[in-house]
C-alpha positions, 0 to 999 in steps of 0.5 A: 500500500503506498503512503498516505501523502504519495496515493493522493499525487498525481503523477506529473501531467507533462511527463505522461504527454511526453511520454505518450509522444514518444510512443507515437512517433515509435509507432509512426505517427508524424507529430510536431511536439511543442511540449518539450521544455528543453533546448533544441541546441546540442551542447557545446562542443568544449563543455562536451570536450570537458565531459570527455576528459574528465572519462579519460581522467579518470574522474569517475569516482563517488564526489561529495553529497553536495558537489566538488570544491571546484564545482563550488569555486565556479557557482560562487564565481557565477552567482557573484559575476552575475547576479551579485550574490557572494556564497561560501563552500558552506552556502551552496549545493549542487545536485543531480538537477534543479529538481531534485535540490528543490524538493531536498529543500522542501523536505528539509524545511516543510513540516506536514500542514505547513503551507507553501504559496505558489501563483498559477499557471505553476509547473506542476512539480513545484505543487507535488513536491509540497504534496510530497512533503505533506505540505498544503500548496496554496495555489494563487491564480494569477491572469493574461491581464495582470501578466501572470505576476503575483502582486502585492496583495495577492501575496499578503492575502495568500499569507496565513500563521500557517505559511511556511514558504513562498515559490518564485519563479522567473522567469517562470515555466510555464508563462514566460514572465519575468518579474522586475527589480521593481516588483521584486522589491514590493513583493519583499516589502509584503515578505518583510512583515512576515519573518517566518515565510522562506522563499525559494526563487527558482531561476533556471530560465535566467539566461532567456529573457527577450526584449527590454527585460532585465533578469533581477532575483530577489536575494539581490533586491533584498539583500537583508532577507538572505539568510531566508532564501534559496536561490536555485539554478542549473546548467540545463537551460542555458547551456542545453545539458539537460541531460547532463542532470546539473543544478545548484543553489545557494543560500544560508547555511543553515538550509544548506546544512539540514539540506546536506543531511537528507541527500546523504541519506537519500542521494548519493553526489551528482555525476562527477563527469558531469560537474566538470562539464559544468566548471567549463559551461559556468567559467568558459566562453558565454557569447552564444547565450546571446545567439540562442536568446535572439533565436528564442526570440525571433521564434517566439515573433513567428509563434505570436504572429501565427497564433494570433490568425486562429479565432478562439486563442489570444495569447500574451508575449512571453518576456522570457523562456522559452513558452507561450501560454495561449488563452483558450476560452474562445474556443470552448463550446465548439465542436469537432468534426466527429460531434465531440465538443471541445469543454475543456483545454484537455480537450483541445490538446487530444484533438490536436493530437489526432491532428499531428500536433503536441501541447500541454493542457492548462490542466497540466499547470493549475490553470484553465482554459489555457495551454502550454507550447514550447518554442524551443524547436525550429522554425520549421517546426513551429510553421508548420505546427501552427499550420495545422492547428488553424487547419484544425481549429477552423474545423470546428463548429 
């Protein structure tokens, strides 16, 4: 019998499209597959190079729960180059992907009941690692309209005795948007008034922000509420290593030590070749960050522009990542062509399935009539796909 927390989860939406996909390209079918959230760019060539002499020196061995000392030494140099944030050894934690590190931080900090605040649209696994824990997630619906920012009030009302922990995400996975130094700071005026509330800013996408936009995280905007944050990051966005299986934090050492704790019971260290790979991404050259972010961006340009031809969507420019986040609603009510009507965006992303095409439902995010599509593939691509949703949704009556 499983344990009472894990029989009330759901298993992650996006995983399962994801591997429904798979099986139908196994089985032939030609699908244009907008649900993937990670890079199309294969790893550059020197962080590969890294990867590979670190086999042929024989890095191969157990490293320490956390991460090596030369990882550490370049995250320090990371997060103080760029996001001016100074960590010792003692103040960060690498681990075998942003994911797991967020959920060893929340088992390290959550007590069953305690609540954690996170707006929607949220990535779903934000909401089951709380689930996980026993925690109570208090989802706060944010809207097209408000830019799918948590405002001020929003976050003071969400806020109870309860409230253990607040989740930023930004830019955030799944809407792209990117809060500003500005609402950072009134958010942590709200955060001010409330010591005991933790705050992890999961950061990930910082590297693909478009437009006039400037990346800002909160323990830099706040800097007198340090010793209360984790901030969160990795090399699989950035550098296209997602399956290099990288992520780090830093963040007060208390967290870090009681974080310490259950990976060495849970976990062993990350991937040795791994982290060294990351040394060279994190200290070598950064210019084609810069390339991929206008690739990014003029892919996002032609999604908008077809999306904005299908009657029934309207869709918000993302100021970052690499996700759309189209409103749906105008095209509930309608009917396919086999008589079955479209209620709900789950709807929809079945029916567009049949029609070659692969989103992630709102559902998949807390949020509904929404969807999700990932532009990280190409231009091809992306034509394409939209060609075949307008073919479809103008079919339905």
């Amino acid at each position: 019998m499983l344990a009472t927390a894990i029989s009330k989860i759901q298993g992650s939406p996006i995983s399962a499209i994801f591997d429904h996909a798979t099986q139908l390209r196994a089985e032939g079918r030609d699908l244009i597959d907008f649900s993937v959230g990670e890079p199309d760019f294969d790893t550059p060539e020197h962080i590969c190079d890294a990867g590979i002499k670190a086999i042929r020196d024989g890095i191969t061995r157990y490293t320490p729960v956390d991460g090596t000392a030369a990882l550490k030494d370049a995250i320090a140099r990371k997060f103080s180059a760029e996001n001016a944030l100074e960590f010792s050894h003692s103040e960060i934690a690498a681990s075998a992907g942003a994911k797991p590190l967020l959920a060893t931080a929340l088992q390290t900090v959550i007590n069953p009941g305690e609540e954690v605040i996170i707006s929607t649209p949220a990535w779903s696994s934000h909401v089951g690692m709380v689930e996980v824990c026993n925690g109570k997630p208090v989802l706060v619906p944010t809207t097209q309209d408000d830019g799918f920012k948590l405002g001020v009030a929003a976050l003071e009302a969400a806020i109870t005795p309860k409230t253990r922990m607040l989740f930023l995400c930004s830019p955030s996975n799944p809407t792209g948007a990117v809060y500003s130094a500005q609402e950072l700071a009134k958010l942590a005026d709200v955060l001010r008034r409330h010591p005991n509330v933790l705050i992890i800013s999961d950061d990930l996408y910082e590297h693909i922000i478009f437009d006039d936009n400037r990346f800002a995280t909160l323990a830099a905007v706040a800097p007198d509420l340090r010793d209360r944050i984790l901030t969160v990051n990795g090399v699989s966005k950035a550098y296209a290593m997602t399956g290099w299986r990288i992520g780090y934090a830093g963040g007060p050492a208390w967290w870090m030590d009681g974080m310490r704790k259950v990976s060495s019971q849970t976990n062993g260290g990350p991937c040795s070749i791994s982290q060294a790979a990351s040394i060279v991404a994190l200290d070598g050259p950064q210019g084609f960050l810069a390339t991929w972010r206008e690739t990014y961006r003029k892919r996002r340009d032609i999604a908008l522009d077809g999306l904005a031809n299908i009657e029934g969507l309207k869709v918000n420019k993302p100021e970052g990542a690499f996700y759309l986040m189209p409103h749906c609603g105008g095209l509930l009510g309608r009917k396919q062509p086999d008589g079955k009507i479209i209620e709900t965006s789950s709807d929809l992303a079945s029916y567009l399935l049949d029609q070659g095409v692969v989103i992630v439902p709102g559902a998949g995010f807390f949020c509904d009539p929404y969807f999700r599509m990932s532009i990280a593939t190409s231009d091809t691509n992306i034509i394409e796909g939209i060609r075949r949703m307008t073919a479809a949704c103008n079919a339905l009556v």
